[in-house]
N, C-alpha and C positions, 0 to 999 in steps of 0.2 A: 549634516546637522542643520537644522532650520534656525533661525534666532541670528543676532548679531555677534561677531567677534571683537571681546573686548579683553584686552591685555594691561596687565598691574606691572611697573615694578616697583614692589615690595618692599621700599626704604624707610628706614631708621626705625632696626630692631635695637639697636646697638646705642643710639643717642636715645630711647627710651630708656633703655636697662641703665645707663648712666646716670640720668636723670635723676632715680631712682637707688641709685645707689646700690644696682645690683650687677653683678658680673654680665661680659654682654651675650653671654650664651642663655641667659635668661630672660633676653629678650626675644633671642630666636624661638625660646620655647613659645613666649605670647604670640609671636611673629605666626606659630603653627595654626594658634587657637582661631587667629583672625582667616587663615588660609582655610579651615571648614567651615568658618562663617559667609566666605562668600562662596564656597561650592557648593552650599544647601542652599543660599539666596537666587543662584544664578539663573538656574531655568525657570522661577516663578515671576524672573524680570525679563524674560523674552532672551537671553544670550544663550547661545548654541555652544559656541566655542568660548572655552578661557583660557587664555594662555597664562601663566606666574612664571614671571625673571627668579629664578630661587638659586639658580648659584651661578653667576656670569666668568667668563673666563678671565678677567680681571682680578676673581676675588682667589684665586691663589696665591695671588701676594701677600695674603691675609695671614697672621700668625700659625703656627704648622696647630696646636693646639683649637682656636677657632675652629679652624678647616676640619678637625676630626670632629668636633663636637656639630658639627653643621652634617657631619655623615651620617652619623649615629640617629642625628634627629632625623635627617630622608631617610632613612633605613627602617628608624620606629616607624613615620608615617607611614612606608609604605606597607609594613607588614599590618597594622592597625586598620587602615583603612581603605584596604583592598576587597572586604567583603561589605564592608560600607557602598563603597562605590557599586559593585555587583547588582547591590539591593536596588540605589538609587537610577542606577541606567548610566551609569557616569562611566567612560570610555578615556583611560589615562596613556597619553603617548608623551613620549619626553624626546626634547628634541634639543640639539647641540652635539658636542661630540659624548663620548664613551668610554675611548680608548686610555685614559689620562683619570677615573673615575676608579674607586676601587673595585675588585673583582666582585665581591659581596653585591656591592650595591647597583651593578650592572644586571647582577644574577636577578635582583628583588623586581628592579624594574622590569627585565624581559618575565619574570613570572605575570606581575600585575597587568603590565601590558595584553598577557594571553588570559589572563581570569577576568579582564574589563571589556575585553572587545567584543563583546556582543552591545555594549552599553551603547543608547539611542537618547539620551534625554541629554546628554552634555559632554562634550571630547572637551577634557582634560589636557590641557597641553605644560608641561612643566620643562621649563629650558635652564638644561644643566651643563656645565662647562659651555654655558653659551657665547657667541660672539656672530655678530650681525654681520662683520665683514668677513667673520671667515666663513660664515654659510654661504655669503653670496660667492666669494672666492671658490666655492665647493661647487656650488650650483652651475659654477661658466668652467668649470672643467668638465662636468658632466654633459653640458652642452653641448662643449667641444667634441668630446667623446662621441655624440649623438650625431653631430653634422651639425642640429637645429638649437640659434639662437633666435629665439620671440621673447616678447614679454608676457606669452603665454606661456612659453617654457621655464621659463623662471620661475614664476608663480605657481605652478605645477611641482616645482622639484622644496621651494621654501614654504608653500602653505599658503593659506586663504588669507586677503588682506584684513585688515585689523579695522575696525569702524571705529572704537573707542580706546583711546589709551590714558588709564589713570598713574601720575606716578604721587606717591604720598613724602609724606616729610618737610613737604615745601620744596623741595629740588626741582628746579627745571630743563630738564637734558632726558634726552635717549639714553644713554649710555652704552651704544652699541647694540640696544635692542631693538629686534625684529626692525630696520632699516627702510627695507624692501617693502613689506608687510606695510608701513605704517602712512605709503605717501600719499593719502588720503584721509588718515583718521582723524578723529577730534581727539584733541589732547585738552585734558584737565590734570589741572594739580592741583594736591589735597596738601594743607597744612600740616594733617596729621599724621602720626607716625601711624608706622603699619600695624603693630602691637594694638591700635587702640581703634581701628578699624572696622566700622557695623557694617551690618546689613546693611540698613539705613545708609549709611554714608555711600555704598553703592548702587541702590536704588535713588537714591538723589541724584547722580549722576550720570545714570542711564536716562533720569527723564531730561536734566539739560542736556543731554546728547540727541535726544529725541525733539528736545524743542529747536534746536539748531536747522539753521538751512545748509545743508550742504550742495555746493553749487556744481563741484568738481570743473571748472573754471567756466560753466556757463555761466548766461547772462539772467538772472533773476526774471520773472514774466514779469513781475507787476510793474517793474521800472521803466518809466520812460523812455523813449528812444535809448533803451539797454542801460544808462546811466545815470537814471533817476535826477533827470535835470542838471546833474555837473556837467563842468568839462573833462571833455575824456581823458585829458594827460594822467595815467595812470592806473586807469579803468582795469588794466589786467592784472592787476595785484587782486581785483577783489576774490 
């Protein structure tokens, strides 16, 4: 896929629905509404890949209720929106474990997975029971398994690095996403909850990610002797 990879996660479906006054499974539901709002916006704004944090391995802590109503919802999504995506060129792979996922909902994914893969205009990436150390934990056994550790091979077995990562709500942490994936991207955080979530709001930040310099720890040209006239104590943080 051609385009930038840029990764959401997807906070405060739940502090919206509060808000609100409403149960927070009806924030999951907006939470869904904003999730096709930016998979129709994504490839008019140059992103190839997008990965969405949509149910991290953390969150089965999450009341047993929640957690089913969060099934139900990926489960509508995916039977609703798998001839969607068909139409659109959109190529959905879900990445995390499986094993720990109900049986149904393993089933929906491995269908949609084989009714999208021909999709060329946007890989869909949806990380469910995810967890960023236990992928890579996954990834250096397989390694091992191989003979060969590089940091090609690793990146080979986790996926393409990540350029942009948005997380909404106002939160500032990973949370154990994509880890590996992210040690070069730009990170912005959005105030807003994910429910309330435009197009707009991530075309806005595709073009601050585009107005950025990214240096990957080179030395800027335009700077003088490398350090734009400072002293250099410190120079390699830039």
């Amino acid at each position: 896929m051609s385009g930038i990879h840029v990764a959401i996660i997807m906070d405060g479906n739940g502090r919206w629905a509060n808000a609100r006054g409403l149960p927070r499974v009806a924030g999951h539901r907006a939470g869904a509404d904003a999730v096709r709002r930016v998979i129709e916006a994504a490839p008019s704004l140059g992103i190839g890949v997008l990965t969405l944090y949509a149910f991290s391995s953390d969150n089965w802590s999450r009341p047993p209720r929640e957690i089913a109503a969060l099934m139900r919802l990926l489960s509508r999504y995916l039977v609703q929106e798998a001839a969607r995506c068909v139409k659109e060129g959109v190529r959905l792979q879900a990445i995390g474990r499986r094993d720990r996922l109900p049986p149904q909902v393993v089933s929906l994914i491995e269908q949609t997975e084989r009714k999208t893969a021909g999709g060329r205009r946007l890989l869909l990436r949806l990380a469910l029971d995810y967890s960023a150390r236990n992928a890579i934990v996954e990834a250096a056994r397989g390694l091992v398994r191989e003979g060969v550790v590089t940091d090609e091979h690793f990146s080979r077995l986790l996926g393409p690095d990540v350029d942009l990562l948005i997380r909404t709500s106002g939160e500032q942490r990973l949370s154990d996403f994509l880890l590996w994936e992210c040690a070069y991207a730009e990170l912005i955080f959005s105030k807003r909850m994910w429910p309330d979530f435009e197009a707009s709001d991530l075309d806005a930040a595709v073009r601050e990610f585009r107005a950025r310099e990214r240096r990957f720890g080179a030395v800027p040209a335009a700077w003088p002797n490398g350090n734009g006239g400072h002293a250099s104590s410190g120079a390699w943080l830039d």
